[in-house]
N, C-alpha and C positions, 0 to 999 in steps of 0.2 A: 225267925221272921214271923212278923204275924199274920194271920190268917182269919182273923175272925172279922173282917170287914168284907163285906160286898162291894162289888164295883162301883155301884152308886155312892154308899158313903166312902169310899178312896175318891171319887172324885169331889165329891161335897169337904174329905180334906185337902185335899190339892188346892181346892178355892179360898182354902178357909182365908179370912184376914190376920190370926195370929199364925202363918207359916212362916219361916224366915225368906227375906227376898233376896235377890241378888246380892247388893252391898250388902246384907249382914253376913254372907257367908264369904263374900271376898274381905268382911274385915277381922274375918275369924282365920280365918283359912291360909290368907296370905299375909309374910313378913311386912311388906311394905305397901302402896299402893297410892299412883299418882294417876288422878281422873283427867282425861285427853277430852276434849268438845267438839260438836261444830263437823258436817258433811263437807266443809269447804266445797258449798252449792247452794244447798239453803238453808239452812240454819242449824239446830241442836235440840234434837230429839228428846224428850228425857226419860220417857219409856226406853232407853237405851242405854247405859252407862259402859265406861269402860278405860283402860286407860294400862299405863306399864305397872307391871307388879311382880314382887321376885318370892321365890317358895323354894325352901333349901337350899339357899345361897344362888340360886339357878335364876335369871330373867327370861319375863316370860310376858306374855300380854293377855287381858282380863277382858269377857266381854257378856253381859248380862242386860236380859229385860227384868226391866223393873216396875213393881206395881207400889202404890201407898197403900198406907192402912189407915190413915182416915179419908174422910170425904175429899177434904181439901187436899190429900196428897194425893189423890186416886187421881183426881182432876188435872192435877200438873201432870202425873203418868201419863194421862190418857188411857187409865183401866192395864200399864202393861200391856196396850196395841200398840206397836210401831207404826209411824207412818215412813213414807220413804226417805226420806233425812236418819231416821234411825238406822235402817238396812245399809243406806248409801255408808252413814260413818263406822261403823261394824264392818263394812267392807274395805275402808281408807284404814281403820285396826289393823286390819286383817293384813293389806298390804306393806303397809307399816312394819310388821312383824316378819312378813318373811320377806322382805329386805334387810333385816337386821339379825336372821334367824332366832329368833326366838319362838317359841312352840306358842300354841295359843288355847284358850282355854275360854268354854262356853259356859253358861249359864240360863236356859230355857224355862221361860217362864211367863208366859201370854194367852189369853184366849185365842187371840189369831192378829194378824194383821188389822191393821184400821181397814174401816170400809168406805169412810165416809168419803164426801164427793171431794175433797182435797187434795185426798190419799188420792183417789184415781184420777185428779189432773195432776199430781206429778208423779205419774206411770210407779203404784206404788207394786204395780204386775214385775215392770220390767225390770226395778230394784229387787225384787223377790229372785225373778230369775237370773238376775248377774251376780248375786252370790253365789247361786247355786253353778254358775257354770266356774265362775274365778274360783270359789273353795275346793272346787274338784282337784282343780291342780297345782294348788299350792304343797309347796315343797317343804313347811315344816311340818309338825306334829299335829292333831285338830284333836281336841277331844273336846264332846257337847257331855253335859251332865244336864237331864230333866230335873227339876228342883221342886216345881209344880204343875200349873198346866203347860201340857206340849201339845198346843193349838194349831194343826191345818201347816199351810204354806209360810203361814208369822212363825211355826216353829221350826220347820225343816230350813227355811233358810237360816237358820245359826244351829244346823246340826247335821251338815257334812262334814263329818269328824272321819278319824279314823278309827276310833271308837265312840259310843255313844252308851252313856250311865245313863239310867233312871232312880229316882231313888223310890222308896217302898210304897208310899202313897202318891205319888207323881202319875200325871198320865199323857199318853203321848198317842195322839187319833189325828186321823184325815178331817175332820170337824168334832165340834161336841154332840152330846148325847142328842141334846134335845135338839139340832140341826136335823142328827139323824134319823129322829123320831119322826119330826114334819115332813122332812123326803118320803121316807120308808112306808109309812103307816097313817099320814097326813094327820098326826098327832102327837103335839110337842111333848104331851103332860104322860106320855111313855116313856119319857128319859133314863130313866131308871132300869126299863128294861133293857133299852138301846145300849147300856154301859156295859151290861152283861154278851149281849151279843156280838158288839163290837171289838171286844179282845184289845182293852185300851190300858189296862193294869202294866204294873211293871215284870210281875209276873210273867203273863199272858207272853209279852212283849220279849220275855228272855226267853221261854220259849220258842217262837214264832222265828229267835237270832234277830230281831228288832235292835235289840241292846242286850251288850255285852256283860254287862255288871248292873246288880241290885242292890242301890245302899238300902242296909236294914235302918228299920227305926221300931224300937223296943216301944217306942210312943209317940205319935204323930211329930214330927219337927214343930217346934215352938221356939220362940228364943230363950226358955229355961232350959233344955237341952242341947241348944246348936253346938255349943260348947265341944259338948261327948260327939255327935255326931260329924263336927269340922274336923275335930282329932283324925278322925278315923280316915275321913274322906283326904285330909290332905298326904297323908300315907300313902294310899291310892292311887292319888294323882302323881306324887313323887316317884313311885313305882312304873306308872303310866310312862313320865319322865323318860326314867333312868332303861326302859325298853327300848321306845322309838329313838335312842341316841346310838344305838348301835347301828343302826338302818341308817344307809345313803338318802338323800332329797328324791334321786326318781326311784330305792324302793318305799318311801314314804308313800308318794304320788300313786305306785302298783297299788299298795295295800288297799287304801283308800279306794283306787277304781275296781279292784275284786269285792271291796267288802259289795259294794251298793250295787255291782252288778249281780249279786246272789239273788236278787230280788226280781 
């Protein structure tokens, strides 16, 4: 694993626009993969993707924020901020899924939730918080993998897993540095420091029992090596699998309400 980057630049690569986003890694990762739309309430998110997808012969359902990498795809994302049509259909997934038992499988990868005034006229609070109470008890498998940034309440709402992956430059905070900087020290342009203190690494964070697993990367994720790195991780995941199959629906439900009670 490497170690020669500081907090600040893990988060500067966590941002970066050549990181690979959600769909590159569900198109690497997984056999098949069929995109589902639409909160069936208000429309289709697209900072939110997701749909059925099988990985070792196994069905399972895929559920990713997603950012662009140029201007004009950023724009359609919405920067990878969910607004609540995103949450709400991640959570219509999610239901979806354990109705039909199939384990489910995240993807983390936002600044935070949208903030603008749309998002909070359609309560994008209360969308926030009904995944987090419905994911609690859902009775299949949940695993969240950090990919990039793991921003505030837009990321914990797609990461009540039963396990939760970071991978090596990935980060995963109660807000960004530079939030923390203006609160703390009424100075944004200390960010850099705030990353340090913060304990927002993937490192930090497997320490801390944040998450469970640290995918390495021998070189920041790009899509010249997803390649190597979806190899590995989809192993991983298959492993992930082939565990939680042994376990009944209410000890799935246990795990999950010990893990997050440790906290």
């Amino acid at each position: 694993m490497s170690s020669n980057f500081t907090p600040w630049e893990r988060v500067e690569i966590s941002r970066s626009p050549e990181r690979p986003t959600s769909l590159d890694y569900i198109s690497t990762i997984f056999d098949r993969y069929m995109s589902l739309h639409g909160d069936r309430l208000y429309g289709d998110d697209k900072a939110v993707v997701g749909g059925l997808a099988s990985i070792g012969g196994r069905a399972v359902t895929v559920i990713g924020q997603q950012k662009g990498r140029s201007t004009k795809e950023n724009i359609m994302r919405n920067f990878g901020m969910p607004l609540p049509e995103g949450y709400r259909k991640s959570l219509r997934l999610m239901r979806q899924a354990e109705k039909f038992h199939r384990p489910i499988i995240l993807f983390v990868d936002t600044p935070g939730a949208f903030c603008g005034i749309e998002a909070e006229e359609r309560e994008v609070g209360e969308a926030i918080a009904r995944n987090l109470f419905e994911m609690s008890n859902m009775k299949v498998p949940i695993l969240s993998i950090m990919i990039g940034e793991g921003g505030s309440g837009g990321a914990i709402a797609m990461a009540v897993g039963n396990e939760v992956w970071s991978m090596e430059n990935a980060t995963y905070s109660v807000l960004s540095p530079e939030g923390f900087a203006a609160i703390l020290w009424k100075d944004g342009n200390r960010a850099s420091e705030a990353a340090k203190v913060m304990k927002i690494t993937a490192q930090d964070l497997k320490e801390l029992g944040v998450v469970e697993e640290v995918i390495e990367e021998q070189e920041p994720a790009c899509i010249d090596n997803i390649l190597e790195i979806s190899e590995k991780m989809k192993g991983m995941i298959c492993d992930f699998l082939e565990r939680y199959d042994k376990m009944t629906p209410e000890q799935i439900v246990n795990q999950r309400y010990e893990r997050f009670r440790k906290f």
